[in-house]
C-alpha positions as CSV (number, residue, x, y, z in Angstrom):
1,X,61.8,106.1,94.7
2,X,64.7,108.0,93.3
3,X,62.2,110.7,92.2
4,X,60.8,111.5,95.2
5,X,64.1,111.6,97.2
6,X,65.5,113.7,94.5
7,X,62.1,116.2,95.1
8,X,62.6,115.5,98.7
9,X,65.9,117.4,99.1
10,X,65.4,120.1,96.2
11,X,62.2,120.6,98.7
12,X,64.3,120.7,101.8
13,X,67.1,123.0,100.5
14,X,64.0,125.2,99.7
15,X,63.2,125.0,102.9
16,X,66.3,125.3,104.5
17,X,65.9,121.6,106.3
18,X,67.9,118.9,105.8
19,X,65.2,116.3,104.8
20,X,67.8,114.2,103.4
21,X,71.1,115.4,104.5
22,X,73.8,114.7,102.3
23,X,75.1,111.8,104.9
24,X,72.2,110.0,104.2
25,X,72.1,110.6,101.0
26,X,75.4,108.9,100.6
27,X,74.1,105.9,102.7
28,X,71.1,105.4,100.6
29,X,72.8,105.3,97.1
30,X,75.3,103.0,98.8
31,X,72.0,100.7,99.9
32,X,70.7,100.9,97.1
33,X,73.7,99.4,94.9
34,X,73.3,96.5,97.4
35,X,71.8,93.1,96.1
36,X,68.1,92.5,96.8
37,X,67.6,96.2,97.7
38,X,63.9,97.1,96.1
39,X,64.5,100.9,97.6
40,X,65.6,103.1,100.3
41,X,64.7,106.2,101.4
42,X,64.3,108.6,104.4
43,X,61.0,108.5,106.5
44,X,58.8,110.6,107.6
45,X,59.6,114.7,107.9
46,X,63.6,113.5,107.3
47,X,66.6,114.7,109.3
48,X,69.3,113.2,110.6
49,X,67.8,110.3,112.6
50,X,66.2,107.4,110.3
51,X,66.7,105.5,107.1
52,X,64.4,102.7,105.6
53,X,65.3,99.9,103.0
54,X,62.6,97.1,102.1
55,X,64.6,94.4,100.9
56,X,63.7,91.0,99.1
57,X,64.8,87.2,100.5
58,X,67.9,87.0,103.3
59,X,69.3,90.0,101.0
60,X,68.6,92.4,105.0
61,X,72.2,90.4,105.9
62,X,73.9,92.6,103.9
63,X,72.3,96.1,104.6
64,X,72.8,95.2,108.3
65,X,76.5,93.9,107.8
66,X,76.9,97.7,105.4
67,X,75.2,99.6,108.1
68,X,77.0,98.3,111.2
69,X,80.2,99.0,109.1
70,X,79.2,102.4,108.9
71,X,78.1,102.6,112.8
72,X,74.1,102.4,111.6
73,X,72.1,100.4,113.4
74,X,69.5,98.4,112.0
75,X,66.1,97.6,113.2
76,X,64.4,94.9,111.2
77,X,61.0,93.9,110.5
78,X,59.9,91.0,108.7
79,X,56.1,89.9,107.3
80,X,54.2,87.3,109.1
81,X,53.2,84.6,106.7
82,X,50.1,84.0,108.8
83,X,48.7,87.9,108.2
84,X,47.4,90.1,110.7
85,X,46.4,88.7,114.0
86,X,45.5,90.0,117.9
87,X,47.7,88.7,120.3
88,X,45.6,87.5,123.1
89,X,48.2,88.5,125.8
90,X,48.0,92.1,125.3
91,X,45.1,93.9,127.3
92,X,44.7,96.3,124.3
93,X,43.4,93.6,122.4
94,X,40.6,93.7,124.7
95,X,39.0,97.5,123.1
96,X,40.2,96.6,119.6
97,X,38.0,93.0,120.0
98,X,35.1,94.3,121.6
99,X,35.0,97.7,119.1
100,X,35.0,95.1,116.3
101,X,32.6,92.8,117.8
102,X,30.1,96.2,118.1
103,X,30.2,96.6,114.5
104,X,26.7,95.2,112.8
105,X,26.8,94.7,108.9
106,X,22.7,94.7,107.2
């Protein structure tokens, strides 16, 4: 991960875009020095607008409790033990269902 953040900013300065501005830069090193961090990084095309950090255990405490300290806010998102499931409540279910019910295997 630190490879392809490093080759994402020598691409960005090449670019003249700040895919990882040196803000965030800062942020991530600081994340990643925190226990049960696996990595961090930037998202997507980069900028100024979105971090990531997949943590392991209760260790996403602490990244929240850094980045709310830093006035980052943190969205998480957890596995489901149970997989991947439709909800039944959502109408959208209802095309996903009946495209996978359509599909014959011979």
């Amino acid at each position: 991960m630190l490879g392809i953040r490093y080759h994402m900013r020598l691409m960005g300065e090449a670019a003249g875009v700040p895919i990882e501005p040196e803000s965030q830069t800062k942020l991530l090193d600081a994340t990643l020095n925190l226990e049960g961090v696996l990595l961090a990084g930037v998202p997507g095309a980069g900028g100024f607008d979105a971090v990531f950090a997949v943590t392991l255990g209760d260790s996403s405490s602490n990244v929240t409790k850094t980045w709310s300290s830093l006035n980052v806010l943190a969205l998480l998102v957890k596995e489901d033990p149970c997989g991947v499931f439709l909800e039944s409540a959502d109408p959208r279910t209802n095309e996903i269902t009946s495209a996978v019910s359509s599909i014959h295997i011979e």
